[in-house]
Structures are given as structure tokens and as C-alpha cells.
N, C-alpha and C positions, 0 to 999 in steps of 0.2 A: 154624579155619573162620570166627569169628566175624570173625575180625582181616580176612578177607578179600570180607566181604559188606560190601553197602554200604548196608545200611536198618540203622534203628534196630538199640541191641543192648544191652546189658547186662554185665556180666562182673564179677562178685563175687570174689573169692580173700579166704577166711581164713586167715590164718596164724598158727597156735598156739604154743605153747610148751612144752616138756619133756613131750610126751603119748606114752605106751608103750601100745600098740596092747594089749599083752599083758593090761591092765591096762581093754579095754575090754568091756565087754558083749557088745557089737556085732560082737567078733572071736570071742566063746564065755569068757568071762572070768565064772566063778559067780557074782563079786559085779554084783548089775543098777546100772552105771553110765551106762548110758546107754539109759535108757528111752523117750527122747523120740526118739531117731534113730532108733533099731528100730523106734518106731511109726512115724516119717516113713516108715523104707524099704517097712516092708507096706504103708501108703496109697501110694507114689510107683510101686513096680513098678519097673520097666525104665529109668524115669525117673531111678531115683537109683541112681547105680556105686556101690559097696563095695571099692576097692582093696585087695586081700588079701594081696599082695607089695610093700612098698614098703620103702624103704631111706635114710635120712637119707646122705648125703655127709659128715656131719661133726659133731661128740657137743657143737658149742659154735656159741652162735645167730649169731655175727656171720660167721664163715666160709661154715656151715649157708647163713645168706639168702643173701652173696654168691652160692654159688653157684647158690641158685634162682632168682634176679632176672636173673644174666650170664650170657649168651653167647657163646662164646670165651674164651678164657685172659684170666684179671684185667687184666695188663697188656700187652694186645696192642691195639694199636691198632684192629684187628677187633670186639674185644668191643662189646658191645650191650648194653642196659641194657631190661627189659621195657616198664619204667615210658615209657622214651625211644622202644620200637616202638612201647604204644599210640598215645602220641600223634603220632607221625608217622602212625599211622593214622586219624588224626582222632577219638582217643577223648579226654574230659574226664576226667583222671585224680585219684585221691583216694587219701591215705593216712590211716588213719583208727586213732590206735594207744593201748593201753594202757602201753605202756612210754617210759621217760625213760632215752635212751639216745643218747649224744650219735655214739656210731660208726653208729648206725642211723640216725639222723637226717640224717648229712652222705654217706652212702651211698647210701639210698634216699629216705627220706621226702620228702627237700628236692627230688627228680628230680618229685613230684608236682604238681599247680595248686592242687591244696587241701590242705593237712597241718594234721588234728585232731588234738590230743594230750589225752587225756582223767588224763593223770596226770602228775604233777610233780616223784616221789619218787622219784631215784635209788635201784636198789638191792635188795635181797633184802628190806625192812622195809616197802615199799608196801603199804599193803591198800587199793589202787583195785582195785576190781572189776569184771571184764570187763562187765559189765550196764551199766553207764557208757557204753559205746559205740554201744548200739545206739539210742536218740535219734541221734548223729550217724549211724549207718547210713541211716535211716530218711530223714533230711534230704539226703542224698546221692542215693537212689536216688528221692525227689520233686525232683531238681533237673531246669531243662528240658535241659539236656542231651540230645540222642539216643543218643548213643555213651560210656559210659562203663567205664571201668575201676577197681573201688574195690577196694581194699586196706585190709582188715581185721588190723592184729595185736596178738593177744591175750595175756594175758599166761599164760593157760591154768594149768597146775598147775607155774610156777615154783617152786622154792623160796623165802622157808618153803611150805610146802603148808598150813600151816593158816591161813594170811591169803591164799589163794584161795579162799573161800567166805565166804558171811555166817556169821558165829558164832554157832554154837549148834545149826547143820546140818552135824553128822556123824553120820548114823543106823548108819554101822559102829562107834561103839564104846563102844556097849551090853552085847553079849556077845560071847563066843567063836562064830566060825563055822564053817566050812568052810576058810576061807581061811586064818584066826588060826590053827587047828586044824593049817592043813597047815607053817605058817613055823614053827609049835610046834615039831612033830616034827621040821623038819630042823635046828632049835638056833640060829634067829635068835632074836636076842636080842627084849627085849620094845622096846627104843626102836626096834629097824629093826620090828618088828612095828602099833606104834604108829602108824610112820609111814606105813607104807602104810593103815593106817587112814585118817590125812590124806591121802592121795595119792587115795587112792579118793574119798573127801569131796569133793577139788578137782572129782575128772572128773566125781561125779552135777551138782556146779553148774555144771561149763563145759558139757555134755552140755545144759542147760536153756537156756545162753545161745546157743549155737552152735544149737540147733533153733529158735531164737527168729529169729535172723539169717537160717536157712533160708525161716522163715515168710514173715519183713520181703519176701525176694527175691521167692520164688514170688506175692507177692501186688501186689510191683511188676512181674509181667509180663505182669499183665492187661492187651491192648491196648497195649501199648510195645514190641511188637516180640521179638524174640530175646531171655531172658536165659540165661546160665550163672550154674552157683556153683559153685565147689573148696574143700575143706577139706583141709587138710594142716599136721602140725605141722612146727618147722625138727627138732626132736631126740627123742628119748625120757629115760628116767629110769630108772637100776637101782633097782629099791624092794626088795630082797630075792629075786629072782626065779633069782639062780645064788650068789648069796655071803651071807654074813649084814653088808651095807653098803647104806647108801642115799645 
């Protein structure tokens, strides 16, 4: 709807990385991961959707986006590119990203007017952290632009999981909980148990970053018109949830 109004407008889309719903607060998940969005949704009401059925197309990020960004078959001459409808709708478009990813970059990023890359480090050994990005959010959604389309992607709880958060903030593992308690009994071992430790770790900090980003929006839409925001990751993450593997 936005794409077809023609006053000022907004349109945020974050895009995560390896986030398993299963694994959230938000979805009824004991350990509290995401305390900040629960509280956004009581204060938003009606305001803010909670997608309850959603479904990844595909368990690895570079297919994943293809096919969130295209429309029509890859190679068909039909296909359509998001980034290429905003702007024929006269939106200013931004890709604003935590990852160094050279197939993302000549696929997507490069389709935008502005590509901020807040990280340098190919690879699973990055510790750039998504909180990086939002100064450039912030700078995007003050640009004079009326019509824009910014693209957010984060690097969320990629693996490793323990170099998604600042160190030294993992408050699951202290003790044994509910959760520890229940991977116990089904005979995951203590390194998949560990991990989900870290996995959870990752989501309470991108859960702080990601309502940060929320914030940044709703308080660029004072007076400017229309904004949207979307949050959705490309994939999820098995952390011990049917097998003892992560």
C-alpha cells in the first residue's frame, strides 16, 4: 500500500540472520529473550503484527534472500528485484549491513543508492556487532528524502553465537534451568547444551538491538508522513530442539 501512495512514506525492513522463533520469548520460549519486544508489543497494541506462522524458503542466507528480494523465477526475464520496484516508485533506497558478503553484496546491496557496510570481516570470526548499525539507521531515516526504503541486515545470532553479543552478557549460564534441565533429560550433550546457552545470549542482545531500531523508526514518524517496519530473519538455527546437534 505504501508502494502505491504518493505522500511522504517510510519503509524499514530488518533482516536477520539464523533466528529460530522457537528460541524466542515472544513465541512462549521460558527463557525471557526478548524482553524489549514484548514490551514494545503491550505498549504498540494493534500497531505491532506478531507473525505466528512463518516459513524460511530455504535453511542457507544467499538462496533465503534471493528469494525474498525476487519476484518471478531467478532467471526469467520477468523477475523483479524489490530494491528496483522501490525505486521506480520513487523511493531513496538504502542497504545498511552487518555482513561482508561478496554474493550479497553483487545481488542485492549494490541494486541500492546508499550501501553502508558496518563490517569488514569475512566469515563466521567477525565480532562486529549489530549495535554498529544503528548510527547508520538513524542517519538514513534523518535524510531529506520523502520516500524511502532502508534495508537493514543483521548479522543476528549467526554462528559462532558467542561473538554475537558483547562479552561477558550471557546471563543463561550461571545455572542450570528449565531449559538446561529439559536438553538434560533428553541426552544432549553438554557442548549442544552450552550452545544453546550462547544462542539464547545472541537473541537477548539482538532482541535489545532490533527494539532499538524499532524505537529509531517510530520516532522518525513524527510528522514525516507514513512509516512501516518489518522484522523477519532469512533462516533459523537447530540448537538442540529435535536431535542432540547444533
Amino acid at each position: 500500500p505504501l508502494l502505491e501512495d504518493a505522500g511522504p512514506s517510510t519503509v524499514v525492513l530488518v533482516l536477520s540472520e539464523s533466528i529460530n522463533r522457537d528460541n524466542l520469548s515472544l513465541y512462549g520460549y521460558e527463557r525471557q529473550t526478548t524482553p524489549r519486544l514484548q514490551a514494545h508489543q503491550r505498549a504498540s497494541g494493534p500497531q505491532m503484527t506478531v507473525l505466528r506462522n512463518a516459513w524460511s524458503v530455504d535453511a542457507s542466507t544467499l538462496p533465503a534472500v534471493r528469494n525474498l528480494f525476487g519476484f518471478g523465477a531467478p532467471d526469467s526475464p520477468e523477475s523483479h528485484h524489490l530494491l528496483a520496484l522501490a525505486r521506480a516508485s520513487g523511493y531513496k533506497t538504502w542497504w545498511i549491513s552487518n555482513h561482508d558478503d561478496v554474493g550479497i553484496e553483487q545481488q542485492h546491496a549494490r541494486l541500492a543508492d546508499t550501501v553502508q557496510r558496518v563490517n569488514r570481516t569475512p566469515g563466521r570470526s567477525t565480532v562486529s556487532l549489530d549495535g554498529e548499525m544503528l548510527d547508520e539507521l538513524k542517519t538514513a531515516l534523518d535524510a531529506p528524502s520523502e520516500r524511502k526504503f532502508i534495508v537493514v541486515h543483521m548479522l543476528g545470532a549467526h554462528p559462532h553465537y558467542s561473538l554475537r553479543y558483547p562479552k561477558g552478557q550471557n546471563p543463561f549460564d550461571d545455572e542450570v534451568d528449565a531449559i538446561d534441565a529439559s536438553l538434560k533429560s533428553k541426552g544432549s550433550s553438554l557442548w549442544v547444551r552450552q550452545q544453546r546457552q550462547e544462542y539464547d545470549a545472541a537473541l537477548l542482545y539482538h532482541d535489545h538491538v532490533v527494539a532499538e531500531m524499532l524505537h529509531l523508526a517510530q520516532s522518525a514518524a513524527s510528522g514525516k508522513g507514513k512509516v512501516a517496519w518489518m522484522y523477519l530473519s532469512d533462516h533459523g538455527q537447530e540448537v538442540g530442539h529435535e536431535r542432540n546437534h547444533a
